[in-house]
mmCIF file as gemmi writes it, N, C-alpha and C atoms, coordinates in Angstrom:
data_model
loop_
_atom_site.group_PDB
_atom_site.id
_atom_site.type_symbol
_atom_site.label_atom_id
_atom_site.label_alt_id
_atom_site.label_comp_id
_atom_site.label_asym_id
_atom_site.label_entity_id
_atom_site.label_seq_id
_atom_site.pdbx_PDB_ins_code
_atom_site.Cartn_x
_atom_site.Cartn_y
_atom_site.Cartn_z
_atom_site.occupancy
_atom_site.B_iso_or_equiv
_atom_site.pdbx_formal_charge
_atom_site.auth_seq_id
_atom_site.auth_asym_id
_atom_site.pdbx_PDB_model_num
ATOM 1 N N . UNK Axp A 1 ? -23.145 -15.185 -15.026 1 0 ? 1 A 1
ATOM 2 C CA . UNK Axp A 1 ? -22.57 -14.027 -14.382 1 0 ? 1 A 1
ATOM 3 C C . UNK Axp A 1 ? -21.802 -13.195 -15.412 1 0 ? 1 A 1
ATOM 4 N N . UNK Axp A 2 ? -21.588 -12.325 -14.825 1 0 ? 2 A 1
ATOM 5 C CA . UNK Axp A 2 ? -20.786 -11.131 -16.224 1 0 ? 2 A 1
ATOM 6 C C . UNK Axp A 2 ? -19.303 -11.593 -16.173 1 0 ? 2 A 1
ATOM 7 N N . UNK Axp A 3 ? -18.746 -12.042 -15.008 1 0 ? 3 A 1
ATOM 8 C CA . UNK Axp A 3 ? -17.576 -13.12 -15.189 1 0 ? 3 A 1
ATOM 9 C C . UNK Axp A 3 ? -17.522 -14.553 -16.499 1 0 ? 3 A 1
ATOM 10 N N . UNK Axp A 4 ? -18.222 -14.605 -16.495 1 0 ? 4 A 1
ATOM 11 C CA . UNK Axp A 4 ? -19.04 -15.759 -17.639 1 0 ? 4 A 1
ATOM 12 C C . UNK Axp A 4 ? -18.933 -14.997 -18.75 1 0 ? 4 A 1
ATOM 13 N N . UNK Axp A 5 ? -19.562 -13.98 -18.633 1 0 ? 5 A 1
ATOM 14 C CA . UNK Axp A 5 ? -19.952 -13.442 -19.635 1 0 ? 5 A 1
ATOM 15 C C . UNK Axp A 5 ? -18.479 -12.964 -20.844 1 0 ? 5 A 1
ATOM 16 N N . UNK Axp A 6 ? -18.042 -12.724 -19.853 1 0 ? 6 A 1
ATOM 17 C CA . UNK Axp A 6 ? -16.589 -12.112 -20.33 1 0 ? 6 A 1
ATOM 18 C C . UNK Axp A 6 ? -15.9 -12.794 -20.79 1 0 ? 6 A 1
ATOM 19 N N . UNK Axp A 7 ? -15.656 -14.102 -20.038 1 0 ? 7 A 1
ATOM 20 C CA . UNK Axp A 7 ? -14.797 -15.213 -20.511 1 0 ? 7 A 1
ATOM 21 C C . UNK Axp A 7 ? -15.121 -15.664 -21.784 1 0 ? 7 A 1
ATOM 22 N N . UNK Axp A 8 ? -16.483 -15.902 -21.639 1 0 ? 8 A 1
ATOM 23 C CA . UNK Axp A 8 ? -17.203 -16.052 -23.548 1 0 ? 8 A 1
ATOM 24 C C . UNK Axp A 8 ? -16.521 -15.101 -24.603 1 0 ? 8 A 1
ATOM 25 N N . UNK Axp A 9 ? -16.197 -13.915 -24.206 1 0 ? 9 A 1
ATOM 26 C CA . UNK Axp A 9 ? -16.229 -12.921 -24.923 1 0 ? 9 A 1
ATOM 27 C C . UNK Axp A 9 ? -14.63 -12.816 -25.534 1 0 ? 9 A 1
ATOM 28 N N . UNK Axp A 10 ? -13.95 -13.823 -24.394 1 0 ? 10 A 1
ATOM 29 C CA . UNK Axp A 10 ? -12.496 -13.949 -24.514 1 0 ? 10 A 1
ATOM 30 C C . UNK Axp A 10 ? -12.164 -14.989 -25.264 1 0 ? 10 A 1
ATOM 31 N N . UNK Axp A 11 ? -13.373 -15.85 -24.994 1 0 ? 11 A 1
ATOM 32 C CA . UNK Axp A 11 ? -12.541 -17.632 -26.131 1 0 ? 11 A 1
ATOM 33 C C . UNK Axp A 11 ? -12.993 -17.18 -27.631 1 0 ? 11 A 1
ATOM 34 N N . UNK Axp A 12 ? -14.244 -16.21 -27.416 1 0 ? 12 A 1
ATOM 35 C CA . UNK Axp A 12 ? -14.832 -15.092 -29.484 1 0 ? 12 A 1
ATOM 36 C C . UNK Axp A 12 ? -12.805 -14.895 -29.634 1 0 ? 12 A 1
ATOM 37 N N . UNK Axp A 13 ? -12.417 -14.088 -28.642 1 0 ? 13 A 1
ATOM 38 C CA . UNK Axp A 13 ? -11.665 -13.136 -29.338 1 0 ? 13 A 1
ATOM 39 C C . UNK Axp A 13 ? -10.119 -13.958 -29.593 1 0 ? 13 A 1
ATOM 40 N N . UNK Axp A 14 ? -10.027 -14.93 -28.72 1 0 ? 14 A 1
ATOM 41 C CA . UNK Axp A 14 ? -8.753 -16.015 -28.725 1 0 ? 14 A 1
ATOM 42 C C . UNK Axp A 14 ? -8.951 -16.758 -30.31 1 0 ? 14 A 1
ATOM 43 N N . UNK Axp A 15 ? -10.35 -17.037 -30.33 1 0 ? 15 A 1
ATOM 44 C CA . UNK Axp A 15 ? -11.011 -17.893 -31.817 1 0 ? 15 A 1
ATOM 45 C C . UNK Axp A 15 ? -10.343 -17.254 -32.673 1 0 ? 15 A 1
ATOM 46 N N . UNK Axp A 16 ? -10.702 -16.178 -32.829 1 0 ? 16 A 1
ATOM 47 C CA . UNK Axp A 16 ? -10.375 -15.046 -33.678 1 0 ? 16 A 1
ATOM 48 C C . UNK Axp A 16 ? -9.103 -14.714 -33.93 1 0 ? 16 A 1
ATOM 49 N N . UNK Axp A 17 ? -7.914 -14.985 -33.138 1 0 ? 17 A 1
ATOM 50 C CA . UNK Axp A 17 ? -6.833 -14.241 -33.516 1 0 ? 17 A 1
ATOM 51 C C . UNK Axp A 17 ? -6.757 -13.271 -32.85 1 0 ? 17 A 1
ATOM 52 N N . UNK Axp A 18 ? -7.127 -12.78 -32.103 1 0 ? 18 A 1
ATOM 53 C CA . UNK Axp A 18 ? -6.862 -10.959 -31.746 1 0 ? 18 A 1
ATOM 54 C C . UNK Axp A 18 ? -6.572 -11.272 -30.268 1 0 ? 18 A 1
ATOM 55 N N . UNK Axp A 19 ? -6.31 -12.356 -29.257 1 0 ? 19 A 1
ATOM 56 C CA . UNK Axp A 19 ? -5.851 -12.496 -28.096 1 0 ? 19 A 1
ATOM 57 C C . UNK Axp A 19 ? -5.012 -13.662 -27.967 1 0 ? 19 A 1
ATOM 58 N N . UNK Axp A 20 ? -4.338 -13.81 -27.282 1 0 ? 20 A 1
ATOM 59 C CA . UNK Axp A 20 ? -3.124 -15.331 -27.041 1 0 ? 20 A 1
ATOM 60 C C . UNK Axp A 20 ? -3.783 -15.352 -25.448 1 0 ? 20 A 1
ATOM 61 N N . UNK Axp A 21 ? -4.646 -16.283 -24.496 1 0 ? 21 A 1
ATOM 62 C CA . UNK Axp A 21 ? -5 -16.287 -23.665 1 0 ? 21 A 1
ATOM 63 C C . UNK Axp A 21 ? -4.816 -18.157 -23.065 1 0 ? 21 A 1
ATOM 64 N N . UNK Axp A 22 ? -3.902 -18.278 -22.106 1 0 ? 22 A 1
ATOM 65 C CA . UNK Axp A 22 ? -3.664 -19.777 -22.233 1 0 ? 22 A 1
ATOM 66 C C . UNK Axp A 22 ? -4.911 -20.528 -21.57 1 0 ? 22 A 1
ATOM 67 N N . UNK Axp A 23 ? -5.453 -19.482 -20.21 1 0 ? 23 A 1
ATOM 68 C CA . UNK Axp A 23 ? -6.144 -19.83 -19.294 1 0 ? 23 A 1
ATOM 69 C C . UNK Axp A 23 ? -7.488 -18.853 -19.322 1 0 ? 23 A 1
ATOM 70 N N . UNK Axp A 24 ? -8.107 -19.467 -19.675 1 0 ? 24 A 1
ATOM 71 C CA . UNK Axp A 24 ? -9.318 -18.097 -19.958 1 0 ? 24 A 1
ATOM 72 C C . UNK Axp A 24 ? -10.274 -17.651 -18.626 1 0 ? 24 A 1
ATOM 73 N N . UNK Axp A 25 ? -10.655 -18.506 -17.685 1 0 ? 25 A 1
ATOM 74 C CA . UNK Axp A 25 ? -11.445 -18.385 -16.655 1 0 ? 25 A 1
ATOM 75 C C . UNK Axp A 25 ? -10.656 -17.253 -16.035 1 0 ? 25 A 1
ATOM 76 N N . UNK Axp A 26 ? -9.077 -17.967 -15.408 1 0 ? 26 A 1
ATOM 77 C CA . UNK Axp A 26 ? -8.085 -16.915 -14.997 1 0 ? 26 A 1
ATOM 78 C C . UNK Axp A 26 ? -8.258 -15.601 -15.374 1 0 ? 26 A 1
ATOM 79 N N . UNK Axp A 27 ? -7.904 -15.515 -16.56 1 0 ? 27 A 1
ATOM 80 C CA . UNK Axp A 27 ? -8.032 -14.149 -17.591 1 0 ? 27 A 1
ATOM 81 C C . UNK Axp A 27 ? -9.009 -12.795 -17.43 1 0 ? 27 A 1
ATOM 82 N N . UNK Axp A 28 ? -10.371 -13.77 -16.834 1 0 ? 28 A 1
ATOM 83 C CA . UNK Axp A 28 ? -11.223 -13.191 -16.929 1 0 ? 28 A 1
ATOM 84 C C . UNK Axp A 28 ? -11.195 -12.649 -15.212 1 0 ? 28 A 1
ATOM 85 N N . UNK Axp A 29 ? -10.725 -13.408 -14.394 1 0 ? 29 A 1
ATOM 86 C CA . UNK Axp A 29 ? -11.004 -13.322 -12.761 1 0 ? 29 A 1
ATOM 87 C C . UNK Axp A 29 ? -9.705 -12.303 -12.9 1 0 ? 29 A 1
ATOM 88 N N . UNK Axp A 30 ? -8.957 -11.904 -13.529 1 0 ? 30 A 1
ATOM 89 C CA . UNK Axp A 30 ? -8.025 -11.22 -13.101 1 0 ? 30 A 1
ATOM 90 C C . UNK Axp A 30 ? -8.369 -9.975 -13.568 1 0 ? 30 A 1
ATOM 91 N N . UNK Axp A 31 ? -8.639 -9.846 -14.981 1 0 ? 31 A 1
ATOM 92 C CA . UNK Axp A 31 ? -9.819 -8.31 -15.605 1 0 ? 31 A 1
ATOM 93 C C . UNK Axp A 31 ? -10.175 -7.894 -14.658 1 0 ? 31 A 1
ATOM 94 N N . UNK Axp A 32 ? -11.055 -8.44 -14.064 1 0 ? 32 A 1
ATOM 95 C CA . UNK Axp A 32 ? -12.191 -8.051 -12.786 1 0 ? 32 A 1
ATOM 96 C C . UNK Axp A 32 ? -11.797 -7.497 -11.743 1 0 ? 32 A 1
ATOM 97 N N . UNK Axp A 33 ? -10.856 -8.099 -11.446 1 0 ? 33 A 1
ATOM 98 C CA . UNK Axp A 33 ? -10.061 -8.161 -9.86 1 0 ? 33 A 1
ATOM 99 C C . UNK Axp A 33 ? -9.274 -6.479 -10.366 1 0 ? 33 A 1
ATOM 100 N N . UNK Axp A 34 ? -8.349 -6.436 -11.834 1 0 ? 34 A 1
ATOM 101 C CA . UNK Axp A 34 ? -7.91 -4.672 -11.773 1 0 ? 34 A 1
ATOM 102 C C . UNK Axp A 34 ? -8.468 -4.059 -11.943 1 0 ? 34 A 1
ATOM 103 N N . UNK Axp A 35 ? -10.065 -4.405 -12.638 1 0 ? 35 A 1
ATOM 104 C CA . UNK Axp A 35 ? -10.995 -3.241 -12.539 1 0 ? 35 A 1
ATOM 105 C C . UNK Axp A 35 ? -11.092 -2.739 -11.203 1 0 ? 35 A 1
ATOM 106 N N . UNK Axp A 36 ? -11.658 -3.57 -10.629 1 0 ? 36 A 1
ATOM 107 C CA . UNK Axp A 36 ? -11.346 -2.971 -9.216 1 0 ? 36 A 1
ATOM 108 C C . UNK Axp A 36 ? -10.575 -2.188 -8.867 1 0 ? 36 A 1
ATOM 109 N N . UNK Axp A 37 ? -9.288 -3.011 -8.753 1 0 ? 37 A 1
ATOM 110 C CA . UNK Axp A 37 ? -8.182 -1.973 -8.29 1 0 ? 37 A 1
ATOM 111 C C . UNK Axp A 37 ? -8.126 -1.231 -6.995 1 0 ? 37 A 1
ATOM 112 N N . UNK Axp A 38 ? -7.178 -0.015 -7.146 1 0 ? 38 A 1
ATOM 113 C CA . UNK Axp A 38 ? -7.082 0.876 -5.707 1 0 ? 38 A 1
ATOM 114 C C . UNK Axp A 38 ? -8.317 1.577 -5.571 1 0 ? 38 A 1
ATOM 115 N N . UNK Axp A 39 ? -9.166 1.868 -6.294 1 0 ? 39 A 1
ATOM 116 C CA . UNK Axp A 39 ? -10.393 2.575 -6.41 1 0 ? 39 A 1
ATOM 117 C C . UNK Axp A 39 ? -11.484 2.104 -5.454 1 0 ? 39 A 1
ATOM 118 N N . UNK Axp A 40 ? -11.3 0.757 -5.591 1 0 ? 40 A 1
ATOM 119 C CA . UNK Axp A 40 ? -12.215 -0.118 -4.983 1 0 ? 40 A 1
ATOM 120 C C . UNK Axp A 40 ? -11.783 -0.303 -3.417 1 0 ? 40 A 1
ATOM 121 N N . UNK Axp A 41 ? -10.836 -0.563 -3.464 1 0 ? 41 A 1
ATOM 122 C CA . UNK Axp A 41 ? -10.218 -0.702 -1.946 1 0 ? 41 A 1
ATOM 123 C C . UNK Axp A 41 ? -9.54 0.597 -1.346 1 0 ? 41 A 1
ATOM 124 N N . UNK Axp A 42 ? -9.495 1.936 -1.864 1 0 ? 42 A 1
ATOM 125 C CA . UNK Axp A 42 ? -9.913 3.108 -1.085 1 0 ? 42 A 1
ATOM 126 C C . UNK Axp A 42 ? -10.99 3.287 -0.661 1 0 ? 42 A 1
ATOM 127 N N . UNK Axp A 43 ? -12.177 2.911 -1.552 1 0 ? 43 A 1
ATOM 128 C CA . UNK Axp A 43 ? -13.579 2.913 -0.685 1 0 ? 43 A 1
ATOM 129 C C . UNK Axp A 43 ? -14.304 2.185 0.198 1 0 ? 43 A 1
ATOM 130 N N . UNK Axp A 44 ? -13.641 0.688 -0.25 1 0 ? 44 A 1
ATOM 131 C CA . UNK Axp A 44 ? -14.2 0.065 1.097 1 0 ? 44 A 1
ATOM 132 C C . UNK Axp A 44 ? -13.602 0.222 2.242 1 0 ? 44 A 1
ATOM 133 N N . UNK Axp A 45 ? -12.537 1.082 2.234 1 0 ? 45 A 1
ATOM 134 C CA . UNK Axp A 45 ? -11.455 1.095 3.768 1 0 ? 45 A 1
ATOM 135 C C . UNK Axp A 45 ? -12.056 2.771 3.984 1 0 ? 45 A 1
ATOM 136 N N . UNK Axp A 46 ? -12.754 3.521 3.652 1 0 ? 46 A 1
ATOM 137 C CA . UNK Axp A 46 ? -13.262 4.949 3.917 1 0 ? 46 A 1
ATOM 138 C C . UNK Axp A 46 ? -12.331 5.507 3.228 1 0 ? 46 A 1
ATOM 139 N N . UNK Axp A 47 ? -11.209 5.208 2.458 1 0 ? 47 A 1
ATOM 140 C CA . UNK Axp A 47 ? -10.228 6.403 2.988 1 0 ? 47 A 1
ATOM 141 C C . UNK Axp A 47 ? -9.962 7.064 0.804 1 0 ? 47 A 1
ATOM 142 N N . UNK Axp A 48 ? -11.96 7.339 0.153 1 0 ? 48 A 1
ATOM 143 C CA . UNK Axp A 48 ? -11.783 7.686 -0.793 1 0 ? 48 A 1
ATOM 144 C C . UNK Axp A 48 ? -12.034 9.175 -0.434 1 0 ? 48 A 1
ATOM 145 N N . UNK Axp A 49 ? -12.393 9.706 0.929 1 0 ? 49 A 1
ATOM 146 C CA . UNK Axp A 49 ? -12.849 11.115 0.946 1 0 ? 49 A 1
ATOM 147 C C . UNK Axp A 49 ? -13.99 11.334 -0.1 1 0 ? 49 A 1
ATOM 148 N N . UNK Axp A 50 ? -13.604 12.277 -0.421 1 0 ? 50 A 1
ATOM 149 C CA . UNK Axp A 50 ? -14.926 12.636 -1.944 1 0 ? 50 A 1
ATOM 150 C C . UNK Axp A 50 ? -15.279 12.012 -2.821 1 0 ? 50 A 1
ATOM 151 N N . UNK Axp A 51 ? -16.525 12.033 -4.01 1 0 ? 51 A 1
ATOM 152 C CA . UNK Axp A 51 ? -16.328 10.715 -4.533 1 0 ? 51 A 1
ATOM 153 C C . UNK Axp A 51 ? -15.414 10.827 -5.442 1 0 ? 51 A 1
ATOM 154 N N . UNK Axp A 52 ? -15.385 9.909 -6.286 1 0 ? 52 A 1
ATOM 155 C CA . UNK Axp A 52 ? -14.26 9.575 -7.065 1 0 ? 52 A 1
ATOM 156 C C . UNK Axp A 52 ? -14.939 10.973 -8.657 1 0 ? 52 A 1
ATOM 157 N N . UNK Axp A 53 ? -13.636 11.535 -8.899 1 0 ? 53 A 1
ATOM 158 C CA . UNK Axp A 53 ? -13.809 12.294 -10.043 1 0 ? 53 A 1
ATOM 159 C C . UNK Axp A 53 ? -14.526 11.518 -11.638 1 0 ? 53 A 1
ATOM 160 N N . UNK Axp A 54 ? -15.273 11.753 -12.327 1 0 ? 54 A 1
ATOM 161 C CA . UNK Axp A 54 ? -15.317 10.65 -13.546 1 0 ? 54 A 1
ATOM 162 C C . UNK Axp A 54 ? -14.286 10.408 -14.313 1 0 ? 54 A 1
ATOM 163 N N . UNK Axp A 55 ? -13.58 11.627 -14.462 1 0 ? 55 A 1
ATOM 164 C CA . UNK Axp A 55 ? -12.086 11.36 -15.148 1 0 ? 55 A 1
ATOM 165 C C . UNK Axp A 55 ? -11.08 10.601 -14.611 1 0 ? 55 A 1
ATOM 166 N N . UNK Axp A 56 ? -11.279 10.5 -13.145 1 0 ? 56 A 1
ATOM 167 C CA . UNK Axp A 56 ? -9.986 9.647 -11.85 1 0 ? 56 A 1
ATOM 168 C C . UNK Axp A 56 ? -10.936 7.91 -12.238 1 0 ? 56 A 1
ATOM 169 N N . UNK Axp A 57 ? -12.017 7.627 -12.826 1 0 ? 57 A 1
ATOM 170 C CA . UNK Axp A 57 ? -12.68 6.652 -13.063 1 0 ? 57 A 1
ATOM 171 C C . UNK Axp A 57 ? -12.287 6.016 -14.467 1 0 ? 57 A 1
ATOM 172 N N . UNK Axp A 58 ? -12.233 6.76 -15.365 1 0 ? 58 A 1
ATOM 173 C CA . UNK Axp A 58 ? -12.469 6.684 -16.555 1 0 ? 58 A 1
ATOM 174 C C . UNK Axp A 58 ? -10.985 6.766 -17.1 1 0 ? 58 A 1
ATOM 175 N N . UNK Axp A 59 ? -10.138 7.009 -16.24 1 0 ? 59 A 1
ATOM 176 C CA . UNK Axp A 59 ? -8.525 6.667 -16.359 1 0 ? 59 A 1
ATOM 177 C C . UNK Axp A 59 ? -7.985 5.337 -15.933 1 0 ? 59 A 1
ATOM 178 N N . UNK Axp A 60 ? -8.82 5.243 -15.129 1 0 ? 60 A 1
ATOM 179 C CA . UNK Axp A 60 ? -8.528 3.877 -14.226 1 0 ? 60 A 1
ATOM 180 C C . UNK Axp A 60 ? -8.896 3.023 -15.115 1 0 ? 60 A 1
ATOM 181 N N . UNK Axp A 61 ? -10.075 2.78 -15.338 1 0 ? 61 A 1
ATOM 182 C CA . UNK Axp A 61 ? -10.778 1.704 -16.727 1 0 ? 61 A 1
ATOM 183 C C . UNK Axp A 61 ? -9.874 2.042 -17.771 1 0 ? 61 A 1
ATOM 184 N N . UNK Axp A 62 ? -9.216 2.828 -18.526 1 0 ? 62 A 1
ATOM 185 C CA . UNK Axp A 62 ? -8.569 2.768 -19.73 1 0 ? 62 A 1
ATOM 186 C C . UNK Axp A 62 ? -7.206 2.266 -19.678 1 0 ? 62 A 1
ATOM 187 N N . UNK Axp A 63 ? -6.973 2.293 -17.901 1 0 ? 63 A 1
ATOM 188 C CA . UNK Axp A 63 ? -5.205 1.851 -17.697 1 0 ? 63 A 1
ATOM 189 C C . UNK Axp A 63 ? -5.285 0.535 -17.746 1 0 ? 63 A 1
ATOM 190 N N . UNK Axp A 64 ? -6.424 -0.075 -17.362 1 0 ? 64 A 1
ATOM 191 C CA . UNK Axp A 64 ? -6.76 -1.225 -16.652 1 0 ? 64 A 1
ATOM 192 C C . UNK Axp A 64 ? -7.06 -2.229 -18.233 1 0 ? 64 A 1
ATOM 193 N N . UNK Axp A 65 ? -7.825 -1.495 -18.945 1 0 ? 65 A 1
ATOM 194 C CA . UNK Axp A 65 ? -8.172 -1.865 -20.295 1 0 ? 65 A 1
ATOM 195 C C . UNK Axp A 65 ? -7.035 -2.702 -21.166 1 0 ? 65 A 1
ATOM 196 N N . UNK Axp A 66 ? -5.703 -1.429 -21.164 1 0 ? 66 A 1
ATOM 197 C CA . UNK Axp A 66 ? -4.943 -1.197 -21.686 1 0 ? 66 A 1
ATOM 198 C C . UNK Axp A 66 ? -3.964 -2.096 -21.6 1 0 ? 66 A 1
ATOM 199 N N . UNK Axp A 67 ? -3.598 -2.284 -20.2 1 0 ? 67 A 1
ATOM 200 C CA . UNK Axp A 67 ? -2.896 -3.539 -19.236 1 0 ? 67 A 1
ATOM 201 C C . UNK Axp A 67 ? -3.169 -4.712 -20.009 1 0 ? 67 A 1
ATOM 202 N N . UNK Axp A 68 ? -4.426 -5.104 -19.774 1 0 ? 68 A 1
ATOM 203 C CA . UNK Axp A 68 ? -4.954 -6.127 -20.012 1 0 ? 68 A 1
ATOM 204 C C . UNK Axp A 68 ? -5.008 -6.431 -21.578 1 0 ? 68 A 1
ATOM 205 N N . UNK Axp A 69 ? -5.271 -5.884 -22.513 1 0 ? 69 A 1
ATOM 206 C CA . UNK Axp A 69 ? -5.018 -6.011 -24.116 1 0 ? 69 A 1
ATOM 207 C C . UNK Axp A 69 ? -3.227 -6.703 -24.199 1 0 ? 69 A 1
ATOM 208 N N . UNK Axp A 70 ? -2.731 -5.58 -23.427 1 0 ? 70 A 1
ATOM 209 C CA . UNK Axp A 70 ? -1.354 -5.86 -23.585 1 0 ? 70 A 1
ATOM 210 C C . UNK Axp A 70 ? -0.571 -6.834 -23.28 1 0 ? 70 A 1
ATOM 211 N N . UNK Axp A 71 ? -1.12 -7.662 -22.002 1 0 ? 71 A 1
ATOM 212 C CA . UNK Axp A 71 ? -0.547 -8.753 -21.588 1 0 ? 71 A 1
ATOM 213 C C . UNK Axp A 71 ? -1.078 -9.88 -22.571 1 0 ? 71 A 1
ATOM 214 N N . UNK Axp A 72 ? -2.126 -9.866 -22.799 1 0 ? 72 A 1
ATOM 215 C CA . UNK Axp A 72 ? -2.856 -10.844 -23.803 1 0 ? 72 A 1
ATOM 216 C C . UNK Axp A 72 ? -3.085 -10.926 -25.411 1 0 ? 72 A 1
ATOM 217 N N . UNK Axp A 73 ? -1.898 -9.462 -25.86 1 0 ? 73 A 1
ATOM 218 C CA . UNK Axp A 73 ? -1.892 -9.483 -27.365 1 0 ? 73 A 1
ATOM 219 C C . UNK Axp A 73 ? -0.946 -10.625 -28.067 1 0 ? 73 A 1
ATOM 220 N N . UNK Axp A 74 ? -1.699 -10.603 -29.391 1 0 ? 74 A 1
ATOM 221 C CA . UNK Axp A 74 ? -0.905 -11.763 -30.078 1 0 ? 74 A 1
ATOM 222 C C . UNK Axp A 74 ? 0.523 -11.619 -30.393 1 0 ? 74 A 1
């Protein structure tokens, strides 16, 4: 799964030096879960109206990105 996939991608980068990650499966189920985010659960409840702007998308992924580097830097 791309959950899998990721986690792999997290014990490369823990190997490496470039993440402090105690629990990696976690790590990875939680990425996922803020990708999601409010984005995700405005739309499954109807209440996104129009669709989502690419920039209201592409902010969300970089906050979410960003979060996540940060909690897990060395």
């Amino acid at each position: 799964t791309l959950q899998c996939e990721f986690a792999c991608f997290l014990e490369r980068e823990v190997d490496a030096g470039q993440l402090v990650v105690a629990d990696i499966p976690r790590a990875a189920s939680q990425f996922f879960c803020l990708l999601k985010g409010e984005l995700h659960a405005r739309q499954l409840c109807g209440c996104s109206g129009a669709p989502f702007a690419a920039s209201e998308v592409d902010d969300h992924v970089n906050a979410t990105v960003d979060m996540f580097l940060r909690a897990y830097a060395p």
